[in-house]
N, C-alpha and C positions, 0 to 999 in steps of 0.2 A: 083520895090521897094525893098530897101535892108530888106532881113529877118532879127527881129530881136528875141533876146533869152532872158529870164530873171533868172538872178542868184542868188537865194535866201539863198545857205548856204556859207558860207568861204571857198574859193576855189583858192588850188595855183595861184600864177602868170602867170605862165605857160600856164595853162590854160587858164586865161582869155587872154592874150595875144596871146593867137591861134586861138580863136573867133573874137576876135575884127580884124582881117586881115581878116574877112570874111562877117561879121556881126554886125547888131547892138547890143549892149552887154548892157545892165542896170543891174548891180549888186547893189540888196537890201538887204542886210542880216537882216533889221528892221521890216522886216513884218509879223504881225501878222496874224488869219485866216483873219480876216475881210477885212484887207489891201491884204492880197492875193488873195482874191475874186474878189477888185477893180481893181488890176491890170490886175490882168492874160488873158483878154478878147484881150488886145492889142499885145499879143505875140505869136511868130509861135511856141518856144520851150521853155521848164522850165526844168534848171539845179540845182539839188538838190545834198544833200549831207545823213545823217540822219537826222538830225533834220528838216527839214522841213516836211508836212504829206501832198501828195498830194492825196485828197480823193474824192471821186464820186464828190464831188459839185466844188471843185477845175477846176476837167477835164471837166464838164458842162458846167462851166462860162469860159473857155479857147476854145472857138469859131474856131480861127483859131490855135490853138495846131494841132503841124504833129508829134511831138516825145518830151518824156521827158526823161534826162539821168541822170543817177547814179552816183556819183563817188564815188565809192566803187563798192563791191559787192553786200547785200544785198538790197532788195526791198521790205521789208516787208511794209515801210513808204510810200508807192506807191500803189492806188487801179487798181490793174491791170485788173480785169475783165471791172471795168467803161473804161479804155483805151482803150483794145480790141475792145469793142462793139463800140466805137466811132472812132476805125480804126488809132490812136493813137501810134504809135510805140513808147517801152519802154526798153532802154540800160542801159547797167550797162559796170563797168570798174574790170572784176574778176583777168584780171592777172597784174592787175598792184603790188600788194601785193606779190608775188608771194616769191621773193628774201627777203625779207622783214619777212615775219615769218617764214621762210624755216633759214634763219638765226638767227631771233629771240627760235627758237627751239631748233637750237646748241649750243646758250648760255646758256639756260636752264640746256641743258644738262651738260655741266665745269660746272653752277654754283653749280649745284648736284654735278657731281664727287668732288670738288674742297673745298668746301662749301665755297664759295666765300661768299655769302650775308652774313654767322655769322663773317668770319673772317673782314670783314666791320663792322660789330656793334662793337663786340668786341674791335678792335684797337681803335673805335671813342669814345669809354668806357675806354678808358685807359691800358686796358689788353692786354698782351703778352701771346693769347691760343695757342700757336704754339704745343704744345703738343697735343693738341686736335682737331686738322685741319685735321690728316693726311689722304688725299684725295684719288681718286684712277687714272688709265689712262684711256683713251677710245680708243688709240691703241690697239688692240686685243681684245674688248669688244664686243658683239653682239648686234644690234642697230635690235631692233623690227618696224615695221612700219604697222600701220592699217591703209591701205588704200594707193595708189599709185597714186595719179594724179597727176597734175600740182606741188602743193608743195610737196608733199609726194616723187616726183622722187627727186626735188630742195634738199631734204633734205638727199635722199640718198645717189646723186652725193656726195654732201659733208662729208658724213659719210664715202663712199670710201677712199676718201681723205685723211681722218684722220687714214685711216687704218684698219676701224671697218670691222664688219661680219653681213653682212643687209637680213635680211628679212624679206618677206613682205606678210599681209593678204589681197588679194586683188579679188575675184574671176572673175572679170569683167576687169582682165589684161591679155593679154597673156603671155604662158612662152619663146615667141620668146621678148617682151620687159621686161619682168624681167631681162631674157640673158643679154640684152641690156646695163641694168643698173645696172650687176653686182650682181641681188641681186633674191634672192633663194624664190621664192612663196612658201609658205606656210599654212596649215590651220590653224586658230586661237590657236587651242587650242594648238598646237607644239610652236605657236610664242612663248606666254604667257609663256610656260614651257623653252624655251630657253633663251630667249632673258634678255639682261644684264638690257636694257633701251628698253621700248618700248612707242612708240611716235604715238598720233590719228591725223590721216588726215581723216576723213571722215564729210558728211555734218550732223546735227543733224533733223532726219524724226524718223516715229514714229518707223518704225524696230532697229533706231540706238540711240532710247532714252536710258538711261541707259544700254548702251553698256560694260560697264565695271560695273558689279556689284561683290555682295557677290561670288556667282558661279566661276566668274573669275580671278578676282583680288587672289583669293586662290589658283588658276593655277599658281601665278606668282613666282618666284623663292625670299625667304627671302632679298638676296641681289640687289634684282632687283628696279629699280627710274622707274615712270612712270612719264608721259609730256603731259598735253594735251594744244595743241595754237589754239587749235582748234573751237569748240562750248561749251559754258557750257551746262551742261543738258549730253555728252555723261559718262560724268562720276560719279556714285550713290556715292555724296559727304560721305555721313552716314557711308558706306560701306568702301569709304576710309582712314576715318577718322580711324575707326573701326580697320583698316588693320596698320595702321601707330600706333597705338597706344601700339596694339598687337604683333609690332613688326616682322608682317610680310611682310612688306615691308623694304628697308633700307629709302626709300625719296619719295616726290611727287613733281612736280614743274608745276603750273596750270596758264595759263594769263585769261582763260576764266572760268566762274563761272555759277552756272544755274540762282540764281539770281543776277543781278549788279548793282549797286556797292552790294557787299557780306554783309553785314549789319551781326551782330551779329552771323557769321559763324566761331563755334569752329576752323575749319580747318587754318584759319589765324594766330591764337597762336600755330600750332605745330610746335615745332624746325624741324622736316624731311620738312616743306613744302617751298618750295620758293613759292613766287606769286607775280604778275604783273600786275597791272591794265589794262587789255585787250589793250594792245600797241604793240601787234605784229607784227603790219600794220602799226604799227606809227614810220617813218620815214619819211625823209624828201621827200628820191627819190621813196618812195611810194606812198604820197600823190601827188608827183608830175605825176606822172604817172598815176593815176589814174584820174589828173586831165586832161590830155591830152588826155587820150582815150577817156574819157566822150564826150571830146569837140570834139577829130576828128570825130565822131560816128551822135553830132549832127550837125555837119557840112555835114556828109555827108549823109544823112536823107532830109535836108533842100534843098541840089541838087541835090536829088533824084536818090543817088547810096546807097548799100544795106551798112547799119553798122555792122560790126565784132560779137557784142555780140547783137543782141535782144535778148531780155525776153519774150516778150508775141508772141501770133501768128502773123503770116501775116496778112497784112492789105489785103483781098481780097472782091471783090465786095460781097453784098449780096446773089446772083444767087450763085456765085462759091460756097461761105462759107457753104451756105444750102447743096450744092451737095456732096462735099466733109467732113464735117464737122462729122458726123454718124461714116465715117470709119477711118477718123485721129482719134476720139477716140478710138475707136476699136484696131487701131497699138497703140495708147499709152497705153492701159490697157492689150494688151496682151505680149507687152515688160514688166511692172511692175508686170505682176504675173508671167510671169517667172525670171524676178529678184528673188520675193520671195520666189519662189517653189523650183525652179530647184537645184541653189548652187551648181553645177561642174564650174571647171575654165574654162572660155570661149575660146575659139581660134576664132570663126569666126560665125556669121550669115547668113540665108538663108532668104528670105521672099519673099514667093509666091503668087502670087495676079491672081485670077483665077474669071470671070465675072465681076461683074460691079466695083470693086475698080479695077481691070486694065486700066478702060477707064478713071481712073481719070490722076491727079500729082502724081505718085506712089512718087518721090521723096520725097513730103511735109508727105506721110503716113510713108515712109522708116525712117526720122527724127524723128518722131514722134513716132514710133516702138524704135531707139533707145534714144528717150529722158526717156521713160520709163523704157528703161531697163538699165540705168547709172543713173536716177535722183537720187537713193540713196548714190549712193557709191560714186560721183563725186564733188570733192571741189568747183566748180564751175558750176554756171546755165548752164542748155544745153537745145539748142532751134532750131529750123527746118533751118536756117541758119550752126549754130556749129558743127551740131552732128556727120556730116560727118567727121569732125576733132575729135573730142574726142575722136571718136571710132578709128581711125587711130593713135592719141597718146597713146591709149590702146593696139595697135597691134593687133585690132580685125577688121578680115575682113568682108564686107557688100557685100553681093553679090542680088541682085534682077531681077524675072523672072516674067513674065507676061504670062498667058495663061494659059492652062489645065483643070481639070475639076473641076465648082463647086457647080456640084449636088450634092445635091438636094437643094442646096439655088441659091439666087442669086447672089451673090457674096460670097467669101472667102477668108481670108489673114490665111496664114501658117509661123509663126515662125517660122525658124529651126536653133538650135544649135549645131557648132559641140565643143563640151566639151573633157575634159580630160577622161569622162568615157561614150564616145559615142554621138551619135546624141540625142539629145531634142528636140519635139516640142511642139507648141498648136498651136490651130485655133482657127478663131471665123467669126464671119458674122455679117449681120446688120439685125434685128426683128424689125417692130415696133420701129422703133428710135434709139432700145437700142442696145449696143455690147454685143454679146451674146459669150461664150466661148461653143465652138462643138466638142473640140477633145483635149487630153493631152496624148503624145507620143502616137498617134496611138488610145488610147480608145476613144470613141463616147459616148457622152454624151452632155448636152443643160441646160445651166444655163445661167441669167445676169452674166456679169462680173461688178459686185458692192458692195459695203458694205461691211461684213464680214466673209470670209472665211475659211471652215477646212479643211483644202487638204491631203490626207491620201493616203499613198500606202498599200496596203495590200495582203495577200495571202485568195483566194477568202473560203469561209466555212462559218458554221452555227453559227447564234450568232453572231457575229460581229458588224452590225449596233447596234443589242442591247446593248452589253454593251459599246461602245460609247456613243450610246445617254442614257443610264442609269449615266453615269459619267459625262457628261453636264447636267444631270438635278438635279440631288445635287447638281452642282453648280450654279444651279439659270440661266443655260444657254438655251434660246429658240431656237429650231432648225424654220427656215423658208421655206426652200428645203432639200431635197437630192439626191444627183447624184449618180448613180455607171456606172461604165466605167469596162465590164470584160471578159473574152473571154474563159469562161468555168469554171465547178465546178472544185478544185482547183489549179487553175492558179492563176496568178498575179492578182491584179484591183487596180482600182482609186479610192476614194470616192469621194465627195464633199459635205461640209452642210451648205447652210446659218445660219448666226449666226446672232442675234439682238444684241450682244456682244461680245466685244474681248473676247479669252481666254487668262488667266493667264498663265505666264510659269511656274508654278507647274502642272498645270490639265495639262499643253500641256504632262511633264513628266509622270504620270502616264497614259495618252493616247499610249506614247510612248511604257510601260508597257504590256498592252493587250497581248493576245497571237495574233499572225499571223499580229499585225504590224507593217511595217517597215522605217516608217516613217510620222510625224504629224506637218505640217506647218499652221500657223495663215496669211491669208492675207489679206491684207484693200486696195480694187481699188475704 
């Protein structure tokens, strides 16, 4: 019997016309929850768009559902834990957009240099401002970039082109594909001081919520435009409003807003701002693309070869999932807290699996290790399928060993980074169900890896924990544990303190303040 699929949002031609060579194809874009509950029982796979919500009761009442796909990138609209556990495979279409706001970002940028959008009003008003137009070039201008993936490269290629000077904050790139692309890695706060135009590619998580605040945007040079086509939410609207007003910025040009449509946001009447109703993806050969990978992915899902982009885990039997499931999270949380600890630029990965995670699919833990350690910074979903690629469009290499010792547990997975200022690692093992973190660069120490963390290096001496924890408790903050990791009275150490609360980045700086320490990171696994 021919599989068939149900198409519930507005979806290129293209698309549908690559299905239907394959498949039964019923495209309803009329249905509501109720009407989607009744149908979806008779269909192998459901092709959605945003607007549709497919939710726990959806994936329930879809009996034989094998995969639902995206077109687009986000899945927020998509309950993917109900998928998971119903062994449901879940795709998305992330690079079809790719060309698409990598180009919509260069126009942003002439309509800044250029002020194209006033000199449009203006004319259609009757006036001749030509005196007041006078624009600048972006030959010789330096093109900032926060973040380096998929579009973030799309958009430097082109800024080479144009003859700019790119560089880019990316610490999760190597500087063999910076080389690559021409364009000079950077730490943040040199970009912000350099950079003519500096343009956000990064995903919006909680490290990268107000990425561009007060602190920053003041980094930035008076004559400097910023661009974000990115996510709203990376940029503290207030702040930039604030900055534009002040005059110290010269422009702002934004397609993405924190809330949308932008309702009663001062920032839409500044003359410095261009804006664009989140259409950076909206083209034709993006939508078209996106509808096509949707549909190749669940075609080939349906005759059961692997699709390009899953989102959620592998569909594996119960037996396996139990077995392995403990220490894929363990590789995923020990990737994401050295994403938020460590911050040297990455060159290449180690991950060592020594007792019972070597007898697993190190593979499926190796993804998982680096889906954790790119989920933030990467424009796009990365999943046990991808990660091998991402990391290789990173020019970061993955190397994996099995064996050696892992007493005194039962098992042990070792992170190892080699960074721009030496090797990095952590460990951790399986306790009791949970991923436990045992080791950060060499010190020994035993905590969950959960909730939230205050990861501290220090020079070891008296007094220390107290006046930390005297400075979190003024601020109304509960300590849960604490670690120390240290190999002698005045040598180096680690701290660790469970936190029932994030800390603010004000107490993070006075943390920073203390005598003897030398660094204070906030981490959420």
């Amino acid at each position: 019997m021919t599989a068939r699929v149900l198409v519930t949002d507005p979806l290129a031609e293209e698309g549908i016309a690559l299905l239907q060579e394959h498949l039964a194809v019923d495209v309803r874009t009329d249905l509501d929850v109720a009407g989607l509950l009744t149908a979806i029982p008779d269909y192998d796979a459901l092709l959605v768009r945003s607007r549709t919500r497919v939710t726990a009761a959806v994936i329930a009442a879809g009996r034989r559902l094998r995969v639902i796909g995206r077109a687009g990138t986000g899945v927020d609209n998509i309950d993917l834990s109900a998928a998971t556990r119903r062994g449901i495979l879940v795709v998305n279409a992330p690079a079809g957009n790719t060309i698409a706001v990598a180009e919509h970002t260069i126009g942003l940028m002439l309509a800044l240099a250029r002020h194209i959008p006033h000199a449009d009003t203006t004319m259609k008003a009757g006036q001749w401002a030509k005196k007041e137009l006078q624009g600048i070039e972006l030959r010789g201008k330096t093109l900032g970039l926060v973040g380096l993936g998929r579009i973030g490269s799309a958009v430097a290629r082109r800024a080479r082109a144009m003859e700019m000077t790119v560089l880019a904050c990316d610490p999760f790139v190597s500087q063999e594909r910076g080389t690559s692309l021409g364009v000079q890695l950077v730490p943040l706060e040199t970009l912000l001081a350099q950079a003519d135009f500096v343009s956000l590619h990064v995903p919006l998580t909680p490290q990268t919520q107000g990425l561009l605040g007060p602190r920053e945007l003041v980094q930035m040079k008076p004559t400097a435009r910023l661009i974000n086509a990115a996510r709203g939410g990376l940029v503290d609207e207030a702040a930039l409003l604030e900055a534009l007003d002040a005059g110290r910025l010269a422009g702002a040009a934004m397609d993405v807003f924190e809330r949308e449509p932008p309702t009663d946001n001062a920032l839409l009447s500044h003359p410095c701002l261009v804006a664009t109703p989140h259409i950076a993806a909206s083209t034709t050969e993006a939508q078209q693309g996106a509808a096509l990978e949707a549909a190749r992915q669940v075609i080939d899902v349906l005759a059961g070869r692997a699709p390009r982009y899953p989102v959620n885990a592998p569909a594996l039997s119960p037996e396996e999932l139990a077995e392995i499931a403990p220490y894929r999270e363990l590789a995923l949380r020990l990737g994401s807290f050295y994403a938020q600890v460590m911050g040297n630029r990455l060159q290449g990965i180690t991950l060592d699996y020594a007792g019972e995670p070597s007898q697993h699919n190190i593979d499926l833990l190796t993804a998982a290790a680096i889906q954790g350690l790119l989920a933030t910074v990467s424009d796009e979903p990365i999943n046990w399928i991808n990660a091998r690629t991402v990391a290789q469009e990173r020019g970061l290499r993955v190397v994996e060993r099995r064996g050696g010792d892992a007493e005194p547990f039962t098992g042990l997975v070792t992170l190892r980074a080699e960074t721009t200022a030496g090797e990095r690692s952590v460990a951790g093992t399986v306790m009791r169900s949970e991923p436990h973190i045992v080791a950060i660069n060499g010190y020994w120490l035993d905590f969950v890896a959960q909730g939230f963390l205050l990861v501290s290096e220090h020079t070891e001496g008296p007094g220390i924990l107290g006046r930390v924890g005297t400075l979190l408790g003024q601020a109304g903050l509960n300590i849960s544990f604490v670690q120390l990791g240290r190999r002698g009275r005045g040598r180096h150490g680690v701290m660790v303190l469970g936190l029932d609360d994030p800390v603010e980045a004000d107490l993070l700086a006075q943390l920073m303040m203390l005598p003897s320490i030398h660094s204070a990171r906030l981490v959420h696994l």
